[in-house]
C-alpha positions, -999 to +999 in steps of 0.1 A: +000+000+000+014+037-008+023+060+016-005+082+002-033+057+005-025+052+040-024+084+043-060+091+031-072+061+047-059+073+085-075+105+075-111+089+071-110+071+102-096+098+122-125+121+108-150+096+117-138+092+152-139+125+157-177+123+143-187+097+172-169+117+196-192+147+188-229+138+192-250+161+176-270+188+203-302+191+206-314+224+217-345+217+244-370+251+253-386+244+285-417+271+297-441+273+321-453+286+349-436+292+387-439+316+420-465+338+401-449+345+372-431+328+344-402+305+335-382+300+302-350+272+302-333+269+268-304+241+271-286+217+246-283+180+250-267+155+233-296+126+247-319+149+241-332+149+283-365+164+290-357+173+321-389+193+331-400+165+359-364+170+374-369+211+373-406+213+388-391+189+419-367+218+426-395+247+419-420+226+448-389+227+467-385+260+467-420+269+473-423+247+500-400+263+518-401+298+510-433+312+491-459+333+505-484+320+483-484+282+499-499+285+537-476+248+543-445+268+534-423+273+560-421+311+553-457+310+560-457+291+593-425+307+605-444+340+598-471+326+616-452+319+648-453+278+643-426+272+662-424+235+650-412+249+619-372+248+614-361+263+586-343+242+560-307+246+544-327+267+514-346+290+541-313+291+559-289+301+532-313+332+516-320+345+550-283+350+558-272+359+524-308+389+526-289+399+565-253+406+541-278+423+517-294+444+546-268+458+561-245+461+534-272+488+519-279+499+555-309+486+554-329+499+524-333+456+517-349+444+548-366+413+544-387+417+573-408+440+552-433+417+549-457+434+572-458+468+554-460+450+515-488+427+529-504+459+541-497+475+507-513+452+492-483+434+471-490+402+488-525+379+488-542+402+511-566+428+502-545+467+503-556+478+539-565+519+544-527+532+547-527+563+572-498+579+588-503+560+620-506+525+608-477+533+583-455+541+614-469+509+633-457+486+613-423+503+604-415+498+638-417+454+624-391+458+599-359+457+611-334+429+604-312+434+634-341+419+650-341+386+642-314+355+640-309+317+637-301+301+668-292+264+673-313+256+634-345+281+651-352+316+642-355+341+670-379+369+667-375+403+694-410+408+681-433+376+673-455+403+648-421+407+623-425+386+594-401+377+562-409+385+524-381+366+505-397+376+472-366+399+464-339+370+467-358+334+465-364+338+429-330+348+419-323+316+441-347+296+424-327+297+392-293+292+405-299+259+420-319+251+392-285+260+371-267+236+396-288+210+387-281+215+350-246+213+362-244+181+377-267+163+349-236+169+328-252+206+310-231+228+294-249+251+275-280+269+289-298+295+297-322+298+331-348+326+332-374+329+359-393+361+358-362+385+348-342+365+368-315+345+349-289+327+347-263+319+316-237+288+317-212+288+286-219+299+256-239+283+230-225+250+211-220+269+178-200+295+199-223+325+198-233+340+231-265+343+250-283+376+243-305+392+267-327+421+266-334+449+288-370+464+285-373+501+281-400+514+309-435+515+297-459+545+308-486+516+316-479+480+327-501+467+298-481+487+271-460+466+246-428+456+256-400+472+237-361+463+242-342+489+253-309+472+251-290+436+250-263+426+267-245+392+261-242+366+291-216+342+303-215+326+335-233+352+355-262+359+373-286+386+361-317+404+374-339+436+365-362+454+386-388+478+375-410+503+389-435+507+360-453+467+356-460+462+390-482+493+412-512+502+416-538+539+411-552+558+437-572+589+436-550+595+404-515+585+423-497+556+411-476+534+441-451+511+428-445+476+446-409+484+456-414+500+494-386+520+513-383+505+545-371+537+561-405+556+554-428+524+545-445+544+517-436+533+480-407+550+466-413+579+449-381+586+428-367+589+391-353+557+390-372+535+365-355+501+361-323+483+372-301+454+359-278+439+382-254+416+372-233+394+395-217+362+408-251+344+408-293+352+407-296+357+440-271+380+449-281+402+411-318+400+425-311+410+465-296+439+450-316+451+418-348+453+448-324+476+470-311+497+440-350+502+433-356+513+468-324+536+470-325+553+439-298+563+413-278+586+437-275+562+464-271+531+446-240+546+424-225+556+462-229+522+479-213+503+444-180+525+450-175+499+479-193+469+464-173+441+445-183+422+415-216+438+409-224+457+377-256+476+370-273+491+341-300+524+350-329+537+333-341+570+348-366+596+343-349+631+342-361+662+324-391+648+304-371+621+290-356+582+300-319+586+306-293+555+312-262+549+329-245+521+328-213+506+352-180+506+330-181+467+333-220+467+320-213+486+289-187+462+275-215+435+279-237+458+257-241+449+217-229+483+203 
């Protein structure tokens, strides 16, 4: 046999090995519906998994242990004052990682607010008459220095203080759901749960993930327009808005994001923020504080913050304005 015929022949079966060794991917869109709002999972598989069954058990997880909607959770009974109720490692780990958030914004995230949103009107309950006086009443319940885990049991100073993980447990939601993708072998997806979302990799063909930001509407049933997209790698990323979720009164629009230094809605310029950082739940803690704090406030308190970027849509003279962290911008399709 010639040199050249072997050649060619080594050539064919090292291209064919190298055919079995790459399996075609199969790109799997998951959606449906979680924690009152909605949930979108793209991901490429070489088997071809549907791994929906797999991703609901983590969603009735999570709910069981943290959402305000289920009267079994044990955010409900804990809120209650069961005190059978122990948290578990999932109530555990977002209540000490909302306490970092807390104080590390001084306390513009407190997730003991859940007596003034309920009150508000932002949870099940019907919105109770809001006066000056019972405003102030419950004010004096939110305050996360007040409570701890001792010995597996949370300690209330005040029985009546009660915790809304809203701002963090969805964020949450899609990073262990992003772990599980991990460990079943996943390397390419993308994890969105309301605006929260996670991005592993980049796509098989190479091209990155592209995400966009919605440009504030005047009305939360106005068409959604993209304001800009930003590509995603290994991040976590979250977006809060004041302009989908509020309600009217006597011609005043409240937002759902409540300051729990005056436990009134906030009443400021700043429209929308997108957080990105390590992970969901971290990008989600602080998109809800940034909300609360307002441009000014939230640009002073990231001088001394580490590995969170931010992109800001604000209302200034008649028009929406942006302003974007240095390491945001370079994420942004030009």
């Amino acid at each position: 046999m010639s040199r050249l015929r072997f050649s060619i022949i080594l050539l064919f079966i090292l291209m064919a090995a190298s055919c079995q060794r790459t399996p075609k991917m199969e790109k799997i869109v998951l959606q449906g519906e979680t924690q009152g709002t909605y949930y979108a999972i793209t991901y490429f598989d070489d088997q071809g998994q549907d791994l929906r069954p797999k991703i609901d058990s983590v969603l009735h997880v999570i709910d069981l242990s943290m959402s305000l909607w289920v009267d079994s959770s044990l955010i409900s009974r804990i809120n209650r004052g069961d005190t059978t109720a122990l948290p578990d490692d999932h109530f555990i780990y977002n209540f000490l990682l909302a306490k970092e958030v807390s104080a590390a914004t001084d306390g513009y995230f407190d997730f003991t607010i859940g007596p003034l949103v309920s009150a508000w009107g932002f949870h099940r309950k019907n919105r109770l008459e809001m006066t000056p006086k019972l405003v102030d009443s419950l004010k004096a319940l939110v305050d996360y220095r007040r409570v701890r885990i001792e010995k597996k049991r949370i300690v209330k100073e005040d029985p009546r203080i009660s915790f809304d993980f809203n701002a963090i447990a969805q964020g949450y939601s899609v990073d262990l759901i992003a772990e599980l993708l991990d460990n079943l072998g996943i390397e390419h997806f993308i994890v969105d749960i309301g605006g929260e979302i996670v991005a592993r990799n980049r796509k098989p063909d190479g091209s990155p993930w592209r995400v966009g930001i919605e440009t504030p509407s005047e009305t939360k049933d106005n068409e959604r327009k993209v304001e800009t997209v930003i590509t995603l790698e290994n991040k976590g990323l979250s977006t809060s808005g004041s302009y989908r979720k509020y309600f009217e009164q006597d011609g005043k629009r409240f937002s759902h994001s409540i300051d729990p230094k005056t436990g009134y809605p906030v009443q400021h310029s700043l429209m929308s923020v997108t957080v990105l950082a390590e992970n969901a739940a971290i990008a989600d803690a602080y998109s809800t504080a940034f909300m609360v704090m307002g441009l000014e406030k939230s640009l002073e308190i990231m001088d001394y913050l580490g590995g969170i970027e931010a992109f800001f849509i604000y209302y200034e003279d008649g028009q929406y304005k942006t302003k974007a962290t240095p390491g945001m911008e370079s994420l942004m399709e030009k």
